[in-house]
PADO-740349 format. One record per residue (C-alpha): x, y, z. Coordinates in nm, 3 decimals, padded with zeros to 5 digits, m for minus. Each point is the difference from the previous one (the first is absolute). Layout:
<pts>
+---------+---------+---------+
|      c1 |      c2 |      c3 |
+---------+---------+---------+
|       X |       Y |       Z |
...
+---------+---------+---------+
</pts>
This chain:
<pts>
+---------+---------+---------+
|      c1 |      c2 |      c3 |
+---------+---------+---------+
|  09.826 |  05.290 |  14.530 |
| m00.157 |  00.348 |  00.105 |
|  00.060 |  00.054 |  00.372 |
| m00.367 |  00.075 |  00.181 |
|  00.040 |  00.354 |  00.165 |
| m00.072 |  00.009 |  00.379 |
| m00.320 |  00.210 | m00.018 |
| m00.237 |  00.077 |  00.322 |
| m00.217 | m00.307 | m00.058 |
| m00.306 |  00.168 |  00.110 |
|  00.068 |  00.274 | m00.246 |
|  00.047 | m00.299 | m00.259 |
| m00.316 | m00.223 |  00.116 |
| m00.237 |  00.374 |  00.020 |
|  00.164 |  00.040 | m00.405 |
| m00.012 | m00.377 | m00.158 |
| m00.368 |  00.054 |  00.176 |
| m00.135 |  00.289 | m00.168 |
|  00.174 | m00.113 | m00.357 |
| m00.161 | m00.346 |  00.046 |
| m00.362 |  00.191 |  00.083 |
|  00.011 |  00.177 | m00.309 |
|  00.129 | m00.295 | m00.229 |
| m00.295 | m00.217 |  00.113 |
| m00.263 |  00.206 | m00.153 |
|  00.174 | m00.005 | m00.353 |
| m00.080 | m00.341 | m00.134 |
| m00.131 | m00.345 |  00.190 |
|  00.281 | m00.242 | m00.122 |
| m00.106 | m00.358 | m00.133 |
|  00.242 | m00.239 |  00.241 |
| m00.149 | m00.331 | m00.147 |
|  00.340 | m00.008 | m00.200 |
|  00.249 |  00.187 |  00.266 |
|  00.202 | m00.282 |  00.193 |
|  00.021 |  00.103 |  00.390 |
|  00.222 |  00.271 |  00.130 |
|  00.032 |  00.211 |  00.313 |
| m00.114 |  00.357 |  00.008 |
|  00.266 |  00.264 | m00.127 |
|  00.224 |  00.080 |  00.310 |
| m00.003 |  00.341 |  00.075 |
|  00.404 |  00.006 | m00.031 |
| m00.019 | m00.135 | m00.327 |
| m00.238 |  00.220 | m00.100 |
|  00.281 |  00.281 |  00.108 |
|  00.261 | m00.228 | m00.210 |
| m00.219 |  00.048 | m00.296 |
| m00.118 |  00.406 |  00.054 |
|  00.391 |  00.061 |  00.037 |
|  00.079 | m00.185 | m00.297 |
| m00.267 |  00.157 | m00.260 |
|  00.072 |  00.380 |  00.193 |
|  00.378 | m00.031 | m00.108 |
| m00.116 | m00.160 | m00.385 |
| m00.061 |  00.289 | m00.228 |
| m00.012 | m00.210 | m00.313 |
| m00.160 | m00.302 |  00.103 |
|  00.013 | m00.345 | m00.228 |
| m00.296 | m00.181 |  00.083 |
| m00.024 | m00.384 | m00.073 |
| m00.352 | m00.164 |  00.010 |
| m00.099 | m00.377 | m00.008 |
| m00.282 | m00.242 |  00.048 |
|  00.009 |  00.071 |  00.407 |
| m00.109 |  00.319 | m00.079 |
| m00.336 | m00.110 | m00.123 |
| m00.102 | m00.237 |  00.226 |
| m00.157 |  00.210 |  00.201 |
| m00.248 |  00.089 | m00.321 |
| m00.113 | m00.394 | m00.004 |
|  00.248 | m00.106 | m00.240 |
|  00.181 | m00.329 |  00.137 |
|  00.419 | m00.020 | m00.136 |
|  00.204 | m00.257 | m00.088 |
|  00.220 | m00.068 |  00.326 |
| m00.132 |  00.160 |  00.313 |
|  00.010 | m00.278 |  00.248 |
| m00.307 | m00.166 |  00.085 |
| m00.208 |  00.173 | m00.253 |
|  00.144 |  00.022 | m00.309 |
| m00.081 | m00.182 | m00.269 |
|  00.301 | m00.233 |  00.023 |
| m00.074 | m00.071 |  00.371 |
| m00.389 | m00.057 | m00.093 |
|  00.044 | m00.214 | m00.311 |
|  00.260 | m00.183 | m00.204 |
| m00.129 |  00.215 | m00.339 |
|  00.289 |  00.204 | m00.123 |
| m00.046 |  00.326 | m00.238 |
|  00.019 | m00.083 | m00.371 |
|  00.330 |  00.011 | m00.221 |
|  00.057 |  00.251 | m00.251 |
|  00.121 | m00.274 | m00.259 |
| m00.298 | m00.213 |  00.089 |
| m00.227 |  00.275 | m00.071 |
|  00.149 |  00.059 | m00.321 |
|  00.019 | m00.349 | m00.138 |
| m00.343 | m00.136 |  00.117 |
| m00.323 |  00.048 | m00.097 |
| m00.183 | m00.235 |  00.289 |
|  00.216 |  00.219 |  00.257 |
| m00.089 |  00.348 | m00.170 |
| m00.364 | m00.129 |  00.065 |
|  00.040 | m00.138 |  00.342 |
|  00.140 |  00.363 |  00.116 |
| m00.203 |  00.209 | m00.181 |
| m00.343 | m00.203 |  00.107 |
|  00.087 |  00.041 |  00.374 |
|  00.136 |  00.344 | m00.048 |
| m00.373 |  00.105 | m00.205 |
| m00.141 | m00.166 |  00.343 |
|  00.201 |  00.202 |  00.213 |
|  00.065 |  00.311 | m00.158 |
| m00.352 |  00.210 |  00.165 |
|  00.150 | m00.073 |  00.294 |
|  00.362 |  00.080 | m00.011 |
| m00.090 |  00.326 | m00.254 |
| m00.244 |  00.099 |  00.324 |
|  00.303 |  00.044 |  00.264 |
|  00.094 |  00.321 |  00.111 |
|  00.320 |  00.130 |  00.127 |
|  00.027 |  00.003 |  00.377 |
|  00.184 |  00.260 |  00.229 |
|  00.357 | m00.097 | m00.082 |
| m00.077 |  00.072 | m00.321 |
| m00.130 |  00.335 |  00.054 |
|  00.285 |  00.095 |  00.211 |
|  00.241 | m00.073 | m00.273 |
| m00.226 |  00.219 | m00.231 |
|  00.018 |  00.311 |  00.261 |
|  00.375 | m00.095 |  00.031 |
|  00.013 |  00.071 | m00.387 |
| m00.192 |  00.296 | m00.007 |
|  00.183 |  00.180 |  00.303 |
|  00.317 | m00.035 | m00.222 |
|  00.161 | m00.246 |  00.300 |
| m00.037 | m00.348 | m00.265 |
|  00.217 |  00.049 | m00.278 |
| m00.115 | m00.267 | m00.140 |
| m00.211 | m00.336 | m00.012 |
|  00.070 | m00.344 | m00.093 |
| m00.237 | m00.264 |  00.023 |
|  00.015 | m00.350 | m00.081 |
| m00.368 | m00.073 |  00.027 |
| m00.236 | m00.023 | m00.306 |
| m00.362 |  00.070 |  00.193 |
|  00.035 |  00.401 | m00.087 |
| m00.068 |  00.110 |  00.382 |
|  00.266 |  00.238 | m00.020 |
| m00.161 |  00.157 | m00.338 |
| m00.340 | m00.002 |  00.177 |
|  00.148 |  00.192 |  00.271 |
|  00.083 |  00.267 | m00.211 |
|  00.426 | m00.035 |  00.005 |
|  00.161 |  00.094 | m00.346 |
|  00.395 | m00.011 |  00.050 |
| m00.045 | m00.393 | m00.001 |
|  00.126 | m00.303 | m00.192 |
| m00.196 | m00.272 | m00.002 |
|  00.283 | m00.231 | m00.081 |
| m00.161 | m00.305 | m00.021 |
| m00.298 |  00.127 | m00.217 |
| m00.362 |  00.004 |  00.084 |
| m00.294 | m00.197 | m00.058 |
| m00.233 |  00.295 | m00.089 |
|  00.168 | m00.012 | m00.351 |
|  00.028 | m00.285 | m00.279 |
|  00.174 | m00.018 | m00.283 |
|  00.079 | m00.197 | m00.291 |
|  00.316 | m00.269 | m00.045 |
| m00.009 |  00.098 | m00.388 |
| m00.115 |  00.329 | m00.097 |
|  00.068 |  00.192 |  00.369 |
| m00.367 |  00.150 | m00.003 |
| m00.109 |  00.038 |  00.322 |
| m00.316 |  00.013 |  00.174 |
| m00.191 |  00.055 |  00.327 |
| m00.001 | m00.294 |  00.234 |
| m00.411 |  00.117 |  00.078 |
| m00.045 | m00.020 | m00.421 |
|  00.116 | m00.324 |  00.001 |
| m00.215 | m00.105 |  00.210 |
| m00.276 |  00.061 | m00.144 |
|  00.137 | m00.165 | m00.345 |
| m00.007 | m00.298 |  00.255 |
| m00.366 |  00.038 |  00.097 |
| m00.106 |  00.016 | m00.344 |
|  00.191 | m00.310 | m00.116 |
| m00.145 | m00.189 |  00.326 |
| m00.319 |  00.125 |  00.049 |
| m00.116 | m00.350 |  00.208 |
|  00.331 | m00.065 |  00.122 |
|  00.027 | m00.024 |  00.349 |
|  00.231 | m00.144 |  00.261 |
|  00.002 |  00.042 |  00.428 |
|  00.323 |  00.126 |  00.125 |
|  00.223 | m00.173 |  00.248 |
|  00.251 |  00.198 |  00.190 |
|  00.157 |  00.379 | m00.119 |
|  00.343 |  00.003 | m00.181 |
|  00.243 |  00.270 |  00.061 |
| m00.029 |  00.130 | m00.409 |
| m00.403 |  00.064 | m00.031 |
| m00.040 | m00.369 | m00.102 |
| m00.179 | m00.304 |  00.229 |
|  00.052 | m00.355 |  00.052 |
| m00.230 | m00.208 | m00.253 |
| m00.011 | m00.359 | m00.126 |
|  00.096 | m00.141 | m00.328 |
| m00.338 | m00.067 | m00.052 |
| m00.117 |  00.332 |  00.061 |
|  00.230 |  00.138 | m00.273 |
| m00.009 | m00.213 | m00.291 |
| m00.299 |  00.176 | m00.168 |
|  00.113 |  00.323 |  00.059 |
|  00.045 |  00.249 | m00.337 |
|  00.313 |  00.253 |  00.018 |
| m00.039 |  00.276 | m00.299 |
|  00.291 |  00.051 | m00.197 |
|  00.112 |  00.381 | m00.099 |
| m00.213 |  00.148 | m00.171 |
|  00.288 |  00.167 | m00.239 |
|  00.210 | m00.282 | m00.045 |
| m00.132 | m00.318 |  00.109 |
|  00.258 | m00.027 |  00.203 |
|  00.012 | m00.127 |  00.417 |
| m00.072 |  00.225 |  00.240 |
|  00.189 |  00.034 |  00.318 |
| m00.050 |  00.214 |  00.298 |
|  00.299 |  00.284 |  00.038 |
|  00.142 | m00.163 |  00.261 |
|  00.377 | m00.127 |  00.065 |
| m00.102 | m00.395 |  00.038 |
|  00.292 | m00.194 |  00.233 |
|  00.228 | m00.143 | m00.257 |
| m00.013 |  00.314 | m00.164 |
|  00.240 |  00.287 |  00.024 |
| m00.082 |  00.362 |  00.007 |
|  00.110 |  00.241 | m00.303 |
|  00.329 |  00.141 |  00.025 |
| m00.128 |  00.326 | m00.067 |
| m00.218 | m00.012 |  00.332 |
|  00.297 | m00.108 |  00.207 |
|  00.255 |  00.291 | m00.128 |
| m00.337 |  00.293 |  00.043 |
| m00.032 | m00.170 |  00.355 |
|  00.357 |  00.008 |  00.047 |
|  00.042 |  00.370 | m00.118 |
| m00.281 |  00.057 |  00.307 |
|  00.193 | m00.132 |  00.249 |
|  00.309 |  00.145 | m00.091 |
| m00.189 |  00.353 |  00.079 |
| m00.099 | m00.108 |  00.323 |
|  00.173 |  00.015 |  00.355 |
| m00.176 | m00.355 |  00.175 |
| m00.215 | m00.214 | m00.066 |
| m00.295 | m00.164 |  00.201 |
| m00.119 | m00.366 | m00.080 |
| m00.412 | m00.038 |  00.098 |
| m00.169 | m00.370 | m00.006 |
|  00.282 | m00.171 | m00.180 |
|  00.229 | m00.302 |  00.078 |
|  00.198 |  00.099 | m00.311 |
| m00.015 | m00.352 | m00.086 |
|  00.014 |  00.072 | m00.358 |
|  00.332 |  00.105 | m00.112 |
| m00.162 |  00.232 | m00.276 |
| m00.087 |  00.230 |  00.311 |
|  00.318 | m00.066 |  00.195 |
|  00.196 |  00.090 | m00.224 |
| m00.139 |  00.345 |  00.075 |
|  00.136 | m00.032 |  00.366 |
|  00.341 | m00.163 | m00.069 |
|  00.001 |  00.360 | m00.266 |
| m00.052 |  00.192 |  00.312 |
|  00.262 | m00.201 |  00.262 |
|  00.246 |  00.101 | m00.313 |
| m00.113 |  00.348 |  00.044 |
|  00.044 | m00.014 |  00.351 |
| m00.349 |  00.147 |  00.065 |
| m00.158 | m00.088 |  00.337 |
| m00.281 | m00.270 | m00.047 |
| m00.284 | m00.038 |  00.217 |
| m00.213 | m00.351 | m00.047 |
| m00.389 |  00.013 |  00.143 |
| m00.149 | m00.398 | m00.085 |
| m00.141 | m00.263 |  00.235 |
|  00.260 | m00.240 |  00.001 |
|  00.350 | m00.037 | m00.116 |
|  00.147 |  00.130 | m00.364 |
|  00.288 | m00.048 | m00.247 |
|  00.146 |  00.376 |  00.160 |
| m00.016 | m00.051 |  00.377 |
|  00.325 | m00.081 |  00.024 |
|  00.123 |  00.390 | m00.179 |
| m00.266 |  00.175 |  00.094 |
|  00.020 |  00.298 |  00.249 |
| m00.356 | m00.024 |  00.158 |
| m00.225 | m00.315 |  00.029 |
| m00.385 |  00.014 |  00.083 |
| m00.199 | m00.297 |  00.025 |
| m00.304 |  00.185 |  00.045 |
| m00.350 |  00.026 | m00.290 |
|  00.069 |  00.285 | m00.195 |
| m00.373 |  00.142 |  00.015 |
|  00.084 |  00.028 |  00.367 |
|  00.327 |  00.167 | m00.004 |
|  00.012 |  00.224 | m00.267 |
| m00.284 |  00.257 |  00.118 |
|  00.202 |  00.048 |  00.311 |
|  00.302 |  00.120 | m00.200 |
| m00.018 |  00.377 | m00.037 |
|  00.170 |  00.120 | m00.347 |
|  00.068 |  00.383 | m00.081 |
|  00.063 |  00.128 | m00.303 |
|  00.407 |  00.006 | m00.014 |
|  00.037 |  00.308 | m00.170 |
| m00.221 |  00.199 |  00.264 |
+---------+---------+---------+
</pts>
C-alpha cells in the first residue's frame, strides 16, 4: 500500500480545505442511498493526488457506488442497498427470455419507474471523471453501470460494458430503439393503466404486486414481432467477447488503473483488475466498503467518491 508522505499538516488541512470549498458548490449529492462513511482524511486525500499526479494514462473503472450519490440505490451497499432493504433479487437473463408473465412483470414496473430514473443527473464524481477525460489525464473509461450518467456528463472514451437502459432492442431482428420511444408505445397500449409504486430498484424499475401487473400490455417490435429487451447485460448473461478484447486493448494502453464505487463483485469487471495485477500496473480502489481487489491493490479509500474526487487536482500529462 502507498506510504502517506509526512506533509506540514497545517499546509495539508489549509489545502484539503480550500479543494473541499470549491467541490461543495458543484453538485448537492442525494445520500438517501450512500451507506455511512467518515469524511476523506486529508492524508488520503494526498495518497490519492500522488497517485493520479504520477498516472499519465489513467484506466478508470466505474460501478453502481458511483451513482448513489445521484439517488440511484445499488445492489450491495450495506444497509441500503437493495439486498439489505428487501429480499427481491434483479431478474435473470434466461428468465427474461423464456417468460412472457416475467417480461411483463419487469417491463410494467420499469414503464412506472422509468420518468424517474431517465430524470437523474450525473453528480460531481461524474464530472470530475469527464474533466479527467478532457485534460488528456483519463485514458480511458469503463463503466459497469447502465443509468447513462457518465454519457450525460459529457465523457466519450467510455465503455459502458454492461449496456444501458436508454436503448432497447429486439431478441429477433436486432432493431433497436429509444428507451423514451418505448415508452410512449407503453402509454398508448395502457392508456388507463395505472399502478402506485413501492420502493426504487437499482435498474429504473420499482417494486409492484402481481396484481398490479397482470393487465399490463408490452408492444412487440414493430419490425419483427419479435420481444423487446432493454440493451442491458442481465446477470446470467455474459458480455460479448468483442467488448471484453476492445476493453482489454484499453487497458493494455494504459499505465494504472483507478476503481470508483465498485466492490468488483462481478467477475465480468474483475476480470479487468486481475488484467491489470498481470500487468503489474499500480491499482488504486475508492468504494465504501470492502471489494474483490483490496487484497492487490496499491491504494484503498473508503471514502464517497463525490467527496473525494473534486479534491484531486489532475494536469494534463503531456504539459
Amino acid at each position: 500500500m502507498f506510504s502517506a508522505r509526512k506533509l506540514s499538516g497545517v499546509c495539508r488541512a489549509m489545502r484539503f480545505h480550500h479543494f473541499r470549498s470549491r467541490s461543495v458548490s458543484r453538485t448537492s449529492p442525494s445520500l438517501a442511498f450512500v451507506p455511512a462513511c467518515l469524511p476523506p482524511d486529508p492524508m488520503e486525500v494526498e495518497e490519492l493526488q500522488r497517485f493520479v499526479s504520477n498516472s499519465k494514462r489513467l484506466f478508470v473503472m466505474t460501478g453502481a457506488g458511483i451513482s448513489t450519490e445521484s439517488g440511484i440505490p445499488d445492489y450491495r451497499s450495506e444497509g441500503v442497498g437493495l439486498y439489505a432493504r428487501t429480499d427481491r433479487r434483479p431478474i435473470q437473463h434466461a428468465e427474461f427470455v423464456r417468460s412472457a408473465s416475467a417480461r411483463q412483470r419487469y417491463w410494467a414496473r420499469n414503464f412506472v419507474g422509468w420518468p424517474q430514473f431517465s430524470s437523474h443527473q450525473p453528480n460531481t464524481a461524474h464530472l470530475v471523471l469527464r474533466d479527467w477525460e478532457k485534460l488528456g489525464k483519463l485514458h480511458w473509461l469503463v463503466t459497469q453501470n447502465v443509468d447513462a450518467l457518465h454519457t450525460k456528463a459529457g465523457s466519450q472514451r467510455m465503455t459502458e460494458l454492461h449496456g444501458c437502459t436508454h436503448r432497447v432492442f429486439c431478441l429477433a431482428c436486432g432493431d433497436q430503439i429509444l428507451r423514451s420511444e418505448l415508452q410512449e408505445h407503453f402509454e398508448a397500449l395502457n392508456p388507463t393503466w395505472k399502478a402506485e409504486a413501492f420502493g426504487v430498484a437499482p435498474d429504473g424499475d420499482v417494486f409492484l404486486t402481481d396484481e398490479q401487473v397482470r393487465n399490463f400490455q408490452v408492444p412487440a417490435c414493430r419490425k419483427c414481432g419479435g420481444i423487446l429487451k432493454p440493451d442491458v447485460t442481465f446477470f446470467g448473461d455474459t458480455v460479448s467477447r468483442e467488448k471484453v478484447n476492445f476493453v482489454h486493448e484499453r487497458l493494455a494502453e494504459s499505465d494504472s488503473m483507478l476503481v470508483a464505487g465498485s466492490s468488483m463483485q462481478v467477475y465480468s469487471g474483475y476480470r479487468f483488475a486481475l488484467a491489470a495485477r498481470e500487468k503489474q500496473l499500480p491499482i488504486a480502489i475508492l468504494n465504501i466498503g470492502p471489494t474483490r481487489v483490496d487484497h492487490f491493490a496499491s491504494l484503498k479509500l473508503n471514502s464517497r467518491c463525490g467527496e473525494l474526487l473534486p479534491l484531486i487536482v489532475a494536469h494534463d500529462p503531456t504539459s
